[in-house]
C-alpha positions, 0 to 999 in steps of 0.5 A: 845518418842525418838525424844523428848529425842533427842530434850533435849539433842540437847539443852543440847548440844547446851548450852555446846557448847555456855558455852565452846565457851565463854571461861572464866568466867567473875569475879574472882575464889572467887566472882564466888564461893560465887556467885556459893554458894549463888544462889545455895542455894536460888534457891534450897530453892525456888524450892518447892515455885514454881507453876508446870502445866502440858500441856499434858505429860509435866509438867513444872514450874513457879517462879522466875529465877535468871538465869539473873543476874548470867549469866551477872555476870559470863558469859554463862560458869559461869550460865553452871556451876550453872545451872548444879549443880541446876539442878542435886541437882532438879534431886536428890531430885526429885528422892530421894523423888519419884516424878521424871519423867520417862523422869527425866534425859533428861528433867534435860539436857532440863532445863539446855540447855535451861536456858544457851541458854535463858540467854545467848542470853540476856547476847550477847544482854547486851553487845550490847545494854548495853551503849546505854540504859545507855544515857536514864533515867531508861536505865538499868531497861528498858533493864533488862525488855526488856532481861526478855521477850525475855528470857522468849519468848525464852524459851516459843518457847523451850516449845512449840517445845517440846510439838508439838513434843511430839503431845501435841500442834497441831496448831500454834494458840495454840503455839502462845496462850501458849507462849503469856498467859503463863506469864504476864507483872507483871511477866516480871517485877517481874523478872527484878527487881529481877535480875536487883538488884541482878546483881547491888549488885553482881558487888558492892560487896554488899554481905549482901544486895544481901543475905538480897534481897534473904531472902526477895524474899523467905519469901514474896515467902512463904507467897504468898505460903502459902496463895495460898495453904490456898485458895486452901485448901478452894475450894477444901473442899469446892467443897467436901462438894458440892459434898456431899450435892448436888444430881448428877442428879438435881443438888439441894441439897440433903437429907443430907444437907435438914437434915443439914438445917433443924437443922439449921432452927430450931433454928429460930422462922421465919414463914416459908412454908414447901411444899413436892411435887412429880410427879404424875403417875411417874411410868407409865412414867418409863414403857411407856418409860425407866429410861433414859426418868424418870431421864429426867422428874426428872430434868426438874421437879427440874429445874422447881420448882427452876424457882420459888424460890428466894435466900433464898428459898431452894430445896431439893431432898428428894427422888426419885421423891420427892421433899422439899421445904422451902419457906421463907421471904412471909406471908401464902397468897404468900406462898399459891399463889406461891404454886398455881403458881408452880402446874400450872407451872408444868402441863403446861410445857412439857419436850422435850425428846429423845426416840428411836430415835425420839424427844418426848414431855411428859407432866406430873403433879405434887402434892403438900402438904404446911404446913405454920407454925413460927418456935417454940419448940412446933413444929419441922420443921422436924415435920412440914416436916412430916406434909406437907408430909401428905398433899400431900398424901391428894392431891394424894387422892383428884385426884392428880394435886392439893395442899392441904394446912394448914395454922399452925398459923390459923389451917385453911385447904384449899384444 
């Protein structure tokens, strides 16, 4: 968007102007260079530990800027000069390796206006503020906490503008939300601290401690890296394996993982009731009405049958309108009654529907097979599976909206 373009190179623009305007850099040619070489280096280093977000077509970063310190080491020229060469190394690698932005170039001249304009106004602020902060104990941290947040402010109102111009931001609610959430206290003082020792040893001379505070930043800024892409990693391998166990329409696992849990039960010798169940007559709910309504019908059912399970119970869907139940942790009589009570549930629980308009109550039921077994080598739970699958066909011949049910350990029937 042009005025977006016009909007980053008027802060470019402006930072120039503030950069000329101060005339001089504050400390000799040789302290500048080393200071120069020394933060290029550890912030170009730093850039790929940064956090990136994106609000709507802008992408934008989170870390550590070092900005503070340089500016009231050398002056607004000064931080001109090494905002500019960070920056346009950014811009370089950005492009060698591909990742750079159509808006690229302009939104490089944004970084550099408005991080010299930023910690330019902290640096003005210093210098009127400096000796008065002096006469209070803790006046110079104090101080480098307060220029840290109204840069950091500053530089949030130079977001926002962008985003509103860009129509990314509608309301001044969520301007102000952006600004005020998008960093925290902890950060504010992360940053202090950092710049306020950096500057200490940048006016000292101390340029071995001032190295040493940014190779620790660095590595401590790796870990956390690491770290946070490994919990990454995690939940996002975590959510593709959820993604691949669960069933889209119901929501409770699928074939696949009840085939992955079965293997596992098997390896137990726990009593356990393994129960199929489907929904009588479903069909007739498809033809009477449409798949749109069965689906409906398949997860009411779902969200029914889960109702009645504790924490250590599983659901599946084993197919279409077919569903496996292991029922673990209860001796064949709680089994039995939980059975009991869930076929009950179901034919007296309707489903609410939309159907052409209106809003339609279907009531349906449900048959059920139990097979109530312990775990052992003679008997596979996949066994029992097949089982339990018999024994709801019993119920769908015996007249449906039943549960035919046999006790493994006592070879008893009871229908």
């Amino acid at each position: 968007m042009l005025k977006a373009r016009l909007y980053d190179i008027s802060i470019f623009l402006t930072a120039l102007a503030i950069a000329i305007s101060s005339k001089h850099i504050l400390v000799g040619q040789p302290n500048f260079i080393k200071a120069l070489i020394v933060f290029w280096v550890f912030s170009s280093l730093y850039y790929h530990l940064r956090v990136f977000s994106k609000n709507g077509n802008t992408n934008f970063e989170y870390g550590i800027s070092y900005c503070l310190s340089f500016v009231l080491f050398t002056g607004p020229l000064g931080l001109f000069i090494f905002e500019t060469i960070y920056r346009f190394t950014v811009y370089a690698y950005r492009k060698w390796t591909r990742t750079a932005d159509p808006s690229e170039f302009t939104d490089t001249l944004y970084n550099i206006g408005a991080f010299v304009i930023t910690n330019s106004v902290a640096y003005f602020l210093y210098l009127q503020l400096n000796s008065s902060f002096d006469k209070i104990p803790y006046g110079f941290w104090i101080l480098m906490f307060l220029l840290t947040c109204i840069a950091s402010l500053l530089s949030g109102t130079f977001l926002v503008t962008a985003f509103y111009i860009m129509g990314d931001l509608k309301t001044l609610k969520e301007g102000v939300d952006f600004i005020f959430k998008s960093r925290s206290l902890l950060d504010f003082g992360k940053v202090a601290i950092t710049n306020g020792l950096l500057f200490m040893f940048l006016k000292e001379g101390r340029w071995q401690i001032l190295i040493s505070l940014f190779i620790l930043n660095y590595v401590v800024s790796r870990s956390f890296f690491s770290k946070a892409q490994s919990v990454q990693h995690k939940l996002e391998r975590d959510k593709f394996e959820q993604m691949a166990y669960t069933d889209f329409l119901t929501g409770v696992y699928n074939r696949t993982f009840m085939d992955k849990k079965m293997a596992e039960l098997n390896q137990t010798e726990e009593q356990i009731g393994i129960v199929v169940c489907d929904i009588d007559k479903f069909k007739r709910i498809n033809d009477n009405y449409n798949h749109a309504v069965g689906d409906k019908v398949i997860q009411h059912f779902a969200s029914t049958l889960k109702s009645y399970l504790d924490e250590n119970d599983y659901l599946f869907r084993s197919g279409g309108e077919e569903f496996t139940l292991c029922l673990r942790n209860r001796d064949y009589d709680q089994t039995r009654n939980l059975v009991n009570e869930i076929l009950k549930g179901v034919e007296n629980n309707a489903v609410n529907v939309e159907y052409q308009g209106e809003h339609v109550s279907i009531s349906y039921t449900a048959s059920f097979g139990l097979y109530y077994y312990k775990v052992n080598d003679q008997i596979s739970i996949e066994k029992a599976y097949i089982m339990a699958d018999q024994l709801l066909f019993r119920s769908k011949d015996l007249g449906k909206n039943r549960a035919s049910m046999v006790n493994g350990l006592a070879k008893a029937v009871v229908v």
